[in-house]
Backbone as CSV, one residue per row, in Angstrom:
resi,resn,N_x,N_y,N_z,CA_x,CA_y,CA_z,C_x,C_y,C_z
1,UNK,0.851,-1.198,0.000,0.000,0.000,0.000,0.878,1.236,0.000
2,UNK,0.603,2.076,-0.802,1.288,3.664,-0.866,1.200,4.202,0.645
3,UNK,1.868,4.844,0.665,2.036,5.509,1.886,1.326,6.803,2.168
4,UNK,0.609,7.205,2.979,-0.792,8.738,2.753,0.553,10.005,2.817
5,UNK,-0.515,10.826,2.579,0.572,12.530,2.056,0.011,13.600,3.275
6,UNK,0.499,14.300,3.094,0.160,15.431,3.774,0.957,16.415,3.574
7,UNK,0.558,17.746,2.860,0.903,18.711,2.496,0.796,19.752,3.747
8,UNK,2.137,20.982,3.932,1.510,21.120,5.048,2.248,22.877,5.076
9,UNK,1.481,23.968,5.147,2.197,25.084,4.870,2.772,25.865,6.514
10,UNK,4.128,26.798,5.962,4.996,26.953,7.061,5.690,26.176,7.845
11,UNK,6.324,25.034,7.502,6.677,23.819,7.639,8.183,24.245,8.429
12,UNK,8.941,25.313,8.510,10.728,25.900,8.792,10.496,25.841,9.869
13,UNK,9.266,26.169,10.906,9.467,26.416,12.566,8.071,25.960,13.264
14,UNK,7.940,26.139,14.102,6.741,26.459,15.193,6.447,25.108,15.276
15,UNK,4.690,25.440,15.371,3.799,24.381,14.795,4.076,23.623,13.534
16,UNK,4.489,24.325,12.487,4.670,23.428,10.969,5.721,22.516,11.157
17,UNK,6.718,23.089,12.180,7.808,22.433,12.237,7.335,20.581,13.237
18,UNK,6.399,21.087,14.206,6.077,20.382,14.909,5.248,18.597,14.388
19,UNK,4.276,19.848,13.400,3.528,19.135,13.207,4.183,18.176,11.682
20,UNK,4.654,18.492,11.172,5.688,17.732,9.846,6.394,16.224,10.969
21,UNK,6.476,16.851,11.813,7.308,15.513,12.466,6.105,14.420,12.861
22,UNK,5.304,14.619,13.710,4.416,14.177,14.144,3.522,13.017,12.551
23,UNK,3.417,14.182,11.521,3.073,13.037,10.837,3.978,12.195,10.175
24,UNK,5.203,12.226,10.211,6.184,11.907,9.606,6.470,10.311,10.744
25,UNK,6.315,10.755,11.746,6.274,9.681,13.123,5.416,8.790,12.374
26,UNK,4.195,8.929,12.132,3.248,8.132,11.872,3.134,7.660,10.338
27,UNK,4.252,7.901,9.628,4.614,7.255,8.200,3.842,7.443,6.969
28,UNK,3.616,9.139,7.639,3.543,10.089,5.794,4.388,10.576,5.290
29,UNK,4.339,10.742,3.982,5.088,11.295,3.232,4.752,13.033,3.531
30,UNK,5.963,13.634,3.887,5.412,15.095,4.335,6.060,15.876,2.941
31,UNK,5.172,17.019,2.260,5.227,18.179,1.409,5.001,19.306,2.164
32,UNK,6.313,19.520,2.408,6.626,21.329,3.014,6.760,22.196,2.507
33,UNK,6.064,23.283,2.799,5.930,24.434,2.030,6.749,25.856,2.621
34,UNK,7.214,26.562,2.520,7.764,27.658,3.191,8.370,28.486,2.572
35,UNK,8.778,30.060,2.893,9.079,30.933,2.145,10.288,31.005,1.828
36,UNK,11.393,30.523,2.834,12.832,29.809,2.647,12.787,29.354,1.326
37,UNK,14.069,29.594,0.721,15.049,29.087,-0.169,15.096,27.449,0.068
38,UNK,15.148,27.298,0.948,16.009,25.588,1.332,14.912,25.306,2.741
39,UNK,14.906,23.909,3.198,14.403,23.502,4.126,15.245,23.666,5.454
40,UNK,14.945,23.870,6.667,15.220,24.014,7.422,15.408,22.687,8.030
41,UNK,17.550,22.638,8.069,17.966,21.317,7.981,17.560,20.303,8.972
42,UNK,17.428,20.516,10.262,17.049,19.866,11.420,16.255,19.153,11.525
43,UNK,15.054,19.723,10.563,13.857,19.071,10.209,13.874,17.961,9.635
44,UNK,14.713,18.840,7.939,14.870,17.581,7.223,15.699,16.049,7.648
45,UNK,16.724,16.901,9.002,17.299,15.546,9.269,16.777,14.240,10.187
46,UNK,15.594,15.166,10.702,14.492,14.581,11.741,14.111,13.352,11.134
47,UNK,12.915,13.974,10.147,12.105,12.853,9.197,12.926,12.374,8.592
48,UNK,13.963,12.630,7.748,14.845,10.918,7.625,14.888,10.300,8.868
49,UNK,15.682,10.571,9.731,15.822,9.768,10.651,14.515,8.834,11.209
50,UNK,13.219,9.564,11.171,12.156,8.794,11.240,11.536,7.960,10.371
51,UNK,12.529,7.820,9.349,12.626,7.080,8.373,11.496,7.512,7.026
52,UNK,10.676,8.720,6.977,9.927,9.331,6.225,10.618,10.107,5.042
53,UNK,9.731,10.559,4.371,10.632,11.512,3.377,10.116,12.485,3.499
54,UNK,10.633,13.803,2.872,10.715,15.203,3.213,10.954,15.765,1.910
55,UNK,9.324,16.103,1.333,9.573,16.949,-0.175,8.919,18.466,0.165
56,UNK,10.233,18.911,-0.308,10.374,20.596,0.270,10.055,21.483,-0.384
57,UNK,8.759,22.848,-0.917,8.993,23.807,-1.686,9.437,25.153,-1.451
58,UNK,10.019,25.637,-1.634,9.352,27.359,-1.508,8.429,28.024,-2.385
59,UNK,7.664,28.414,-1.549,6.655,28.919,-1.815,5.447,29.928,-0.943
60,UNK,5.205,31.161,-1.399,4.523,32.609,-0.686,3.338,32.253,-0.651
61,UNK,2.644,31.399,0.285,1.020,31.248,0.281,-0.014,32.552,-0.220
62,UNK,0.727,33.682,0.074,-0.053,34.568,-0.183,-0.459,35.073,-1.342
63,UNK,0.513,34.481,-2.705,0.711,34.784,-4.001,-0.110,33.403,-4.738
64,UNK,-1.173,33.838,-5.363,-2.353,32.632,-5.744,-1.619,31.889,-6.810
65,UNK,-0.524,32.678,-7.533,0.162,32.077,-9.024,1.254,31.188,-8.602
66,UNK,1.920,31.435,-7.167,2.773,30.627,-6.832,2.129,29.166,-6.329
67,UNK,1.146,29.209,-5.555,0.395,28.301,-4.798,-0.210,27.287,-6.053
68,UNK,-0.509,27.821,-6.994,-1.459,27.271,-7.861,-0.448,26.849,-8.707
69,UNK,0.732,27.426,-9.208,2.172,26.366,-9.572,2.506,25.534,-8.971
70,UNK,2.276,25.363,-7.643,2.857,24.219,-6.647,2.233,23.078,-6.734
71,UNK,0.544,22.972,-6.623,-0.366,22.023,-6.333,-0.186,21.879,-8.261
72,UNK,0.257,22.372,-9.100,-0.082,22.012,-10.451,1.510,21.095,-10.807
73,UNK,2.384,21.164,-9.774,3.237,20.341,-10.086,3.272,19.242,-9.587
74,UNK,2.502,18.819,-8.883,2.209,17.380,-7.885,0.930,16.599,-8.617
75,UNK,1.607,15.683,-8.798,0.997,14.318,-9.686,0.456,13.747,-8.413
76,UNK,-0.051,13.882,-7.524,-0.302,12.761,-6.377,-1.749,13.381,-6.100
77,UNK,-2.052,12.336,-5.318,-3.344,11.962,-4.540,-2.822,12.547,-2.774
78,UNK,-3.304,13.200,-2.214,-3.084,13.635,-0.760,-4.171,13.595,0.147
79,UNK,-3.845,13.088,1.608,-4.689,12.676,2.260,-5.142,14.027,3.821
80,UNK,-4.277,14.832,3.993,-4.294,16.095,4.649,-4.161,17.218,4.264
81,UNK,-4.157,18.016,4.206,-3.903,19.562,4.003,-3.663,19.845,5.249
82,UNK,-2.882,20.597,6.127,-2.542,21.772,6.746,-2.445,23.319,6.531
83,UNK,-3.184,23.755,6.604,-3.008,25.177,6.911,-2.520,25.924,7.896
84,UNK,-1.134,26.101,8.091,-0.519,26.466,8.839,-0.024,27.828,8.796
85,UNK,0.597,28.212,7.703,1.097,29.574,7.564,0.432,30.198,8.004
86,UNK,1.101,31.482,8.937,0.433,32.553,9.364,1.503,33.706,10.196
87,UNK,1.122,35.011,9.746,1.637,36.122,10.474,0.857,36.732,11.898
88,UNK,2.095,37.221,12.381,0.850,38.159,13.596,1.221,39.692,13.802
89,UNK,1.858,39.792,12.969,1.796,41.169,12.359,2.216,42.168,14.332
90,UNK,2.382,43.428,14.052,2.777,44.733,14.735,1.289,44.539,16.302
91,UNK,1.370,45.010,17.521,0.554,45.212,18.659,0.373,46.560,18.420
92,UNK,-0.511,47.331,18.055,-0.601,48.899,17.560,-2.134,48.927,18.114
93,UNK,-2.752,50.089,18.532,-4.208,50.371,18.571,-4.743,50.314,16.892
94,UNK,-5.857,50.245,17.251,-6.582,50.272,15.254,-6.568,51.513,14.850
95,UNK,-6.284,52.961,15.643,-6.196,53.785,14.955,-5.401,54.344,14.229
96,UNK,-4.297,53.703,15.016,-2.975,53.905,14.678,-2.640,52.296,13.652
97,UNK,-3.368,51.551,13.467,-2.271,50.519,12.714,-2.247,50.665,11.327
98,UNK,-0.715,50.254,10.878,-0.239,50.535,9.589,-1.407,49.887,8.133
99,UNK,-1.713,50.456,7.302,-2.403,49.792,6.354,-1.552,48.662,5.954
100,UNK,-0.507,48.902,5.132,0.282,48.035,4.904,0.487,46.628,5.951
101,UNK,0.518,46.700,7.055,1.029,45.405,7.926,-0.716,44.879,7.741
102,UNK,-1.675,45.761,7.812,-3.193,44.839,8.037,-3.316,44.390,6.386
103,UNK,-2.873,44.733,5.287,-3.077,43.980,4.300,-2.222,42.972,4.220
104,UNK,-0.856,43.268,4.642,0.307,41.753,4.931,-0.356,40.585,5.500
105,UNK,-0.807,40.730,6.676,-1.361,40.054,7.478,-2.804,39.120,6.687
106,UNK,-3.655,40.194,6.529,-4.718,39.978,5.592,-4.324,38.889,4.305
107,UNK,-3.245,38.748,3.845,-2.890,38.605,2.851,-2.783,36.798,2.806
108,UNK,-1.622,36.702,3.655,-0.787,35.360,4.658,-2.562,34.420,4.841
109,UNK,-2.755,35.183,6.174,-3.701,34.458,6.927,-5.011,33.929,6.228
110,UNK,-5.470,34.963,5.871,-6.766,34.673,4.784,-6.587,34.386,3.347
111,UNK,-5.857,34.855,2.872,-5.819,35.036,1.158,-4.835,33.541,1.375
112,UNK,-4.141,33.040,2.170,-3.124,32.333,1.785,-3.854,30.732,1.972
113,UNK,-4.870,30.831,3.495,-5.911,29.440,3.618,-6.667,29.547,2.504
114,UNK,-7.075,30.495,1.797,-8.400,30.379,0.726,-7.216,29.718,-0.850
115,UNK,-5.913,30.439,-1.132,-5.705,29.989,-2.481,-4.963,27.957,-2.103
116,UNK,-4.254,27.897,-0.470,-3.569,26.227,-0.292,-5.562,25.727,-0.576
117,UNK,-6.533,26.168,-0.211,-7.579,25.333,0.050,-8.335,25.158,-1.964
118,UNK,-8.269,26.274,-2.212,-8.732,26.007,-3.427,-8.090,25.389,-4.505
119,UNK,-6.342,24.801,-4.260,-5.865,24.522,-5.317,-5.672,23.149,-4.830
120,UNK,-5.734,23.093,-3.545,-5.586,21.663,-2.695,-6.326,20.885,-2.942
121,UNK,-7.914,21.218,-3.286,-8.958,20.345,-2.958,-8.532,19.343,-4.141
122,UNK,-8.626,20.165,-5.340,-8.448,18.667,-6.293,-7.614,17.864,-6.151
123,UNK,-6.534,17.757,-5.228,-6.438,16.482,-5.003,-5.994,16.049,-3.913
124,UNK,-7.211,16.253,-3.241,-7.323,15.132,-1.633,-8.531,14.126,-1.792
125,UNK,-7.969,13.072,-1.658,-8.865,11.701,-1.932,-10.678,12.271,-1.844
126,UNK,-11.190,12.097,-2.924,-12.851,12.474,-2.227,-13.389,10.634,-2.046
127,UNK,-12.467,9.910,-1.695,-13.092,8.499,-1.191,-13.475,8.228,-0.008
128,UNK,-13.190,9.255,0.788,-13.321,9.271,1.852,-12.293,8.916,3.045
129,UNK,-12.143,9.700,4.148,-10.782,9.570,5.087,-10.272,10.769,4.762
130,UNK,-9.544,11.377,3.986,-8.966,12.924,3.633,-9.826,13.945,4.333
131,UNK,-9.006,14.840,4.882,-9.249,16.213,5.961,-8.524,17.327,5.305
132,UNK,-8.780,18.464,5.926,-7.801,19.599,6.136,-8.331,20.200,7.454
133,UNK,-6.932,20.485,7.463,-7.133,21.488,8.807,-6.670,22.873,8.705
134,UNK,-6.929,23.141,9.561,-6.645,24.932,9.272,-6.420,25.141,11.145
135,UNK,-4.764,25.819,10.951,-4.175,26.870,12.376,-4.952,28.193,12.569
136,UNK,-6.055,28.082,12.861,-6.724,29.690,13.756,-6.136,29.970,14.689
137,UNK,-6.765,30.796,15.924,-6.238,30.949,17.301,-7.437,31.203,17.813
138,UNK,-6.928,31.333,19.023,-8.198,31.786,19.980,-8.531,33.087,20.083
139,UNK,-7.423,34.047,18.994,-8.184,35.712,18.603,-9.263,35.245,17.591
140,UNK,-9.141,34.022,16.898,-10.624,33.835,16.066,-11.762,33.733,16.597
141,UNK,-11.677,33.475,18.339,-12.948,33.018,18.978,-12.928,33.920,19.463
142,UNK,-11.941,35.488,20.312,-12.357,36.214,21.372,-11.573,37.339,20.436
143,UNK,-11.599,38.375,21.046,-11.052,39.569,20.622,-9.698,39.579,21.222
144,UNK,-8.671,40.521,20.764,-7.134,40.191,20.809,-6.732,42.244,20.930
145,UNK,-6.817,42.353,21.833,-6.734,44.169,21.999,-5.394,44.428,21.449
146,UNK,-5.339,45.736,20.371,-4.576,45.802,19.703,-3.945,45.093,18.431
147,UNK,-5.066,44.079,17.904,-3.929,42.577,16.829,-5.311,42.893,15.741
148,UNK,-5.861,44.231,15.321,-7.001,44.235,14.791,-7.073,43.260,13.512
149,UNK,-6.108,43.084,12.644,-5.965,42.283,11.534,-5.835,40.807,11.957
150,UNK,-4.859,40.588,13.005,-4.633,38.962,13.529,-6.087,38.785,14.155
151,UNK,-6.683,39.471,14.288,-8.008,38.605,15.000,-8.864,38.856,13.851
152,UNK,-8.872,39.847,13.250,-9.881,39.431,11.849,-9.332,38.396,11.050
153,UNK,-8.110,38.448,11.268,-7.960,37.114,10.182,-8.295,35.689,10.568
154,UNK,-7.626,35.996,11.926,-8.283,34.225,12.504,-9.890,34.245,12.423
155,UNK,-10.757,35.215,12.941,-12.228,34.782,12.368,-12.436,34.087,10.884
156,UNK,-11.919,34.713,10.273,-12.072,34.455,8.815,-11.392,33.021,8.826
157,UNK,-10.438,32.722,9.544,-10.272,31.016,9.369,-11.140,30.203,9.981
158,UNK,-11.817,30.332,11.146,-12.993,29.884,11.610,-14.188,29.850,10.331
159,UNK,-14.520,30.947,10.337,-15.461,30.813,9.121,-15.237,30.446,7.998
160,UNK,-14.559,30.036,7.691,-13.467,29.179,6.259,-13.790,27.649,6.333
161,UNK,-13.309,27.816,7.473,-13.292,25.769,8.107,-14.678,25.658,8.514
162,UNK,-15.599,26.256,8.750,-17.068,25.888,8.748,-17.751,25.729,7.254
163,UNK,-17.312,26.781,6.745,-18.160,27.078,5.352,-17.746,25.578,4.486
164,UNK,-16.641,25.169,3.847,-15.637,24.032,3.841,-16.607,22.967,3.907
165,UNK,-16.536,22.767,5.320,-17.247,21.677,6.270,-18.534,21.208,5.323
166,UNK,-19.430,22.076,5.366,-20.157,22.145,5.042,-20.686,21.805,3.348
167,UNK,-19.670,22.141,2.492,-19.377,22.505,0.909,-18.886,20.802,0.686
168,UNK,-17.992,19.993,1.792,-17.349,18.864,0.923,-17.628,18.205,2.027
169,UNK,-18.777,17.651,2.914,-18.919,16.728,3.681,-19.857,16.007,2.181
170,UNK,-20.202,15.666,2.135,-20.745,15.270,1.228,-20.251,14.119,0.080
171,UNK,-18.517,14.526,-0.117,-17.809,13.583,-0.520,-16.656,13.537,-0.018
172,UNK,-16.733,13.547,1.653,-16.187,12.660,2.588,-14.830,13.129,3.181
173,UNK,-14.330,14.421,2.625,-13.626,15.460,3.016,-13.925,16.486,4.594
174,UNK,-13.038,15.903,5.628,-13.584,16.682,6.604,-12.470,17.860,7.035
175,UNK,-12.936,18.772,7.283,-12.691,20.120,7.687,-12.558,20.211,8.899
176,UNK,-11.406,20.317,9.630,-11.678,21.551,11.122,-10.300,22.556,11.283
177,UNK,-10.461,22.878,12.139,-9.359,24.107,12.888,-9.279,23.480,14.649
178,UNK,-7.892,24.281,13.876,-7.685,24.307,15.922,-7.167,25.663,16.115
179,UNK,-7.518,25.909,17.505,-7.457,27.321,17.747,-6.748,27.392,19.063
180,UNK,-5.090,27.213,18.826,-4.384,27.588,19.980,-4.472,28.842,20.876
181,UNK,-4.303,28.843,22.147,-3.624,29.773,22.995,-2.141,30.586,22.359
182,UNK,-1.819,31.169,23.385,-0.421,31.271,23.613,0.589,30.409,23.610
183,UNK,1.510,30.188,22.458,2.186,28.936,22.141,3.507,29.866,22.110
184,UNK,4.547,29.215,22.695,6.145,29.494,22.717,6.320,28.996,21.241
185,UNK,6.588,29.921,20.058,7.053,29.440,18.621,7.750,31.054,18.572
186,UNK,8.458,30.620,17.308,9.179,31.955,16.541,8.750,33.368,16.801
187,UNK,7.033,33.278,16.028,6.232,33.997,15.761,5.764,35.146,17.205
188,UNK,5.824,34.104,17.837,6.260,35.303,19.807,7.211,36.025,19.522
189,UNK,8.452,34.935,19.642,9.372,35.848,19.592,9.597,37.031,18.454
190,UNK,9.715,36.788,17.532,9.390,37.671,16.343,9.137,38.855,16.932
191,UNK,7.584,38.666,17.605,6.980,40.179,17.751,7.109,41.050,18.344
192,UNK,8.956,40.841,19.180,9.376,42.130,20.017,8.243,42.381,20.872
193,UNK,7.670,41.497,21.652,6.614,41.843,22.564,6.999,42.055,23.466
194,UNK,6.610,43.153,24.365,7.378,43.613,25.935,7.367,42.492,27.020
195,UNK,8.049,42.015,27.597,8.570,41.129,28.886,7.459,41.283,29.840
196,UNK,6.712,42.253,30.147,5.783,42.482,31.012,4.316,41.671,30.372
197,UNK,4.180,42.462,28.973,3.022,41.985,28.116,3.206,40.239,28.381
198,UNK,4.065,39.968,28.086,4.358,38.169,28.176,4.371,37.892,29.065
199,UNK,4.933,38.089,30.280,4.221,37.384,31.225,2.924,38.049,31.666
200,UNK,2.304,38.641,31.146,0.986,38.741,31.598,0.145,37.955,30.764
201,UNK,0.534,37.433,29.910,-0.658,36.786,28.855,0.004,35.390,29.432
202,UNK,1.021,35.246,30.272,1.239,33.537,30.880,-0.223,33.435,31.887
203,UNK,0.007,34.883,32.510,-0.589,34.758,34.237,-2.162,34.567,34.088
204,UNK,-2.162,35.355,32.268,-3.551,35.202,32.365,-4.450,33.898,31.803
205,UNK,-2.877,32.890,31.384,-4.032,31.413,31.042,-4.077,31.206,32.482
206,UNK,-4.973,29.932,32.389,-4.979,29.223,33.677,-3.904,28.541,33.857
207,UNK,-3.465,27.606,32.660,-2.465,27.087,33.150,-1.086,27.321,33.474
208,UNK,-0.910,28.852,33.845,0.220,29.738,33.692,1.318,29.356,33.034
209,UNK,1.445,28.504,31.745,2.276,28.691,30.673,1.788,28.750,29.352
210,UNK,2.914,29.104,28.545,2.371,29.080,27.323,2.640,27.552,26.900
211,UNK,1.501,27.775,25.887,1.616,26.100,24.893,2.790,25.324,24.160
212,UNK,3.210,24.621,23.864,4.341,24.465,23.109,3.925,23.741,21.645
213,UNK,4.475,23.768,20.721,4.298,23.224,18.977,3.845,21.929,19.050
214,UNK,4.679,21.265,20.350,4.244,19.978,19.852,2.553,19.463,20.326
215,UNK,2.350,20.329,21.556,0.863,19.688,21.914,-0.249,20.659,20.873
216,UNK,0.333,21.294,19.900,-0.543,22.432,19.098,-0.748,21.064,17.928
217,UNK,0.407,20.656,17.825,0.683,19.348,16.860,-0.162,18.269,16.907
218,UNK,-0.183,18.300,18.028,-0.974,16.596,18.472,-2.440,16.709,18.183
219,UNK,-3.087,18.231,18.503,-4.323,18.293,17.904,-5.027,18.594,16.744
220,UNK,-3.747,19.097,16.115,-3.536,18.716,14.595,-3.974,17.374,13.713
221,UNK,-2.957,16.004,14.595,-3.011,14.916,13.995,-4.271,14.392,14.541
222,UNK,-4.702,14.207,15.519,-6.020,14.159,15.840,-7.226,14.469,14.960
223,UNK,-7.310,15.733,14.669,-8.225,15.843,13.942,-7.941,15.137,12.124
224,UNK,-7.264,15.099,11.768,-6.782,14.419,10.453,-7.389,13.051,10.701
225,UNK,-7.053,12.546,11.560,-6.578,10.900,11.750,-8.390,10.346,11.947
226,UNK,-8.406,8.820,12.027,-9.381,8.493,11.886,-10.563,8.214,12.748
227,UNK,-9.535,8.709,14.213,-10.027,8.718,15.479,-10.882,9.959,15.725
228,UNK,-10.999,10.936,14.873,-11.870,11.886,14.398,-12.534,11.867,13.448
229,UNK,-13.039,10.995,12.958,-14.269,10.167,11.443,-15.631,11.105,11.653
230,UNK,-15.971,11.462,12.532,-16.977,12.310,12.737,-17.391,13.501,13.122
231,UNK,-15.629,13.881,12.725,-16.056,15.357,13.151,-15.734,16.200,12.128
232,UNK,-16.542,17.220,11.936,-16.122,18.391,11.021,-16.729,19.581,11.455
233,UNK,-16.210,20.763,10.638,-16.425,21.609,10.686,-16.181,22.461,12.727
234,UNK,-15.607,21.971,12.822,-15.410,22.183,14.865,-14.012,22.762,14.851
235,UNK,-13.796,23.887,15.853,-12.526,24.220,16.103,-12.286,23.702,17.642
236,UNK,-11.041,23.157,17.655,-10.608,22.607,18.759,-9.886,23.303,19.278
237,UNK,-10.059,24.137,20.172,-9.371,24.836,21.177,-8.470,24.333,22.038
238,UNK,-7.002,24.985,21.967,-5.844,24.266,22.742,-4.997,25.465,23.359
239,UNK,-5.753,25.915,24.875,-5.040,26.922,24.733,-5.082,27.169,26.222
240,UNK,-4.714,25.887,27.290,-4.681,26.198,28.283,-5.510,26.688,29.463
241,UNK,-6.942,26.490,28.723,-7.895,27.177,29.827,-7.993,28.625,29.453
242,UNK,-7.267,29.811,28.470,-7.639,30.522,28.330,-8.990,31.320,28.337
243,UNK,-10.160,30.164,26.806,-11.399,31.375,26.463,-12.433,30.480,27.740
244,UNK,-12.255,29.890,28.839,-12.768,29.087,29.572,-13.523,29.892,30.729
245,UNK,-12.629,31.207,30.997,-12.479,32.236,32.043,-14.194,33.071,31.618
């Protein structure tokens, strides 16, 4: 028997990084996507070692001609999608935030799940068993003071992975999201966020830490896998007790 696929975008760090291993553990063939030149070696030396293979592109989710070159160069049948890529852009009030960073953002998050989902679909098995998932957050479920674009965009992935749900249950394609907390990845660090701000968004989960890639990962493969046959269209919240409060 062929071995199942899973395509999976932002694949160099975080979660993508996390989650590439995780299915790679479980003996898919992983297609990484990322804006890098080259794969980010650690990775690649991971999944060999887990004895998987590791087919690498670069590629700007946000650019529909690049995305739609990618999925037009793959002769295969795929059994996941990931939607992973995502920015979180500048902490600014909305009156003050840059146009430019809310169309960046806008761009990645939304424009980038709508062109991996529309060029993806044709070919994820419609025999049934094939998913996608989609990385929201929990600014898709609550408001995020100051992240006016990162929380419009995560709504818009919520409402993506419902609408979806809904459009290809039918031939056996299931849809969800997960919608992390506060997760220790790049993308924190990245955002030059003040030392105070961070530990206040620890103090304020319940479980006074932040999340890490790999348990963002695990509910990733979960929902793919077959131990989830009946679920769609649901975002699975992993975020520490956060929207619980």
């Amino acid at each position: 028997m062929s071995k199942k696929k899973v395509v999976i975008s932002g694949i160099n760090s975080g979660i993508g990084y996390a989650t590439a291993l995780i299915f790679a553990k479980e003996g898919y063939v992983v297609y990484g996507l990322d804006l890098a030149s080259e794969v980010n070696p650690s990775l690649a030396l991971k999944i060999k070692t887990l004895g998987s293979v590791l087919n690498y592109a670069s590629c700007d989710v946000s650019d529909n001609e690049q995305v739609a070159a990618y999925f037009g160069s793959l002769n295969i049948e795929i059994n996941v999608l990931v939607n992973n890529a995502g920015i979180l852009g500048p902490r600014i009030k909305t009156e003050e935030y840059p146009k430019d960073a809310f169309d960046s953002i806008i761009d990645v998050n939304v424009k980038g799940v709508f062109y991996m989902t529309k060029h993806g679909l044709p070919h994820l098995n419609k025999q049934g068993g094939s998913s996608i998932v989609n990385v929201a957050s929990v600014a898709g479920l609550i408001g995020m003071s100051k992240h006016i674009a990162y929380s419009a965009s995560k709504h818009a992935v919520v409402g993506m992975t419902k609408t979806l749900a809904l459009e290809y249950a039918k031939v056996g394609i299931r849809v969800n999201a997960v919608c992390p907390g506060f997760t220790d990845t790049s993308m924190v660090e990245n955002a030059q966020l003040e030392i105070d701000y961070i530990n206040g968004l620890k103090y304020s989960t319940p479980l006074k830490r932040f999340g890490e890639a790999e348990e963002i990962a695990a509910g990733i493969f979960y929902l793919a896998s077959s131990n989830a046959s009946f679920i769609t269209g649901q975002c699975l919240t992993i975020d520490g007790g956060l929207t619980a409060q």
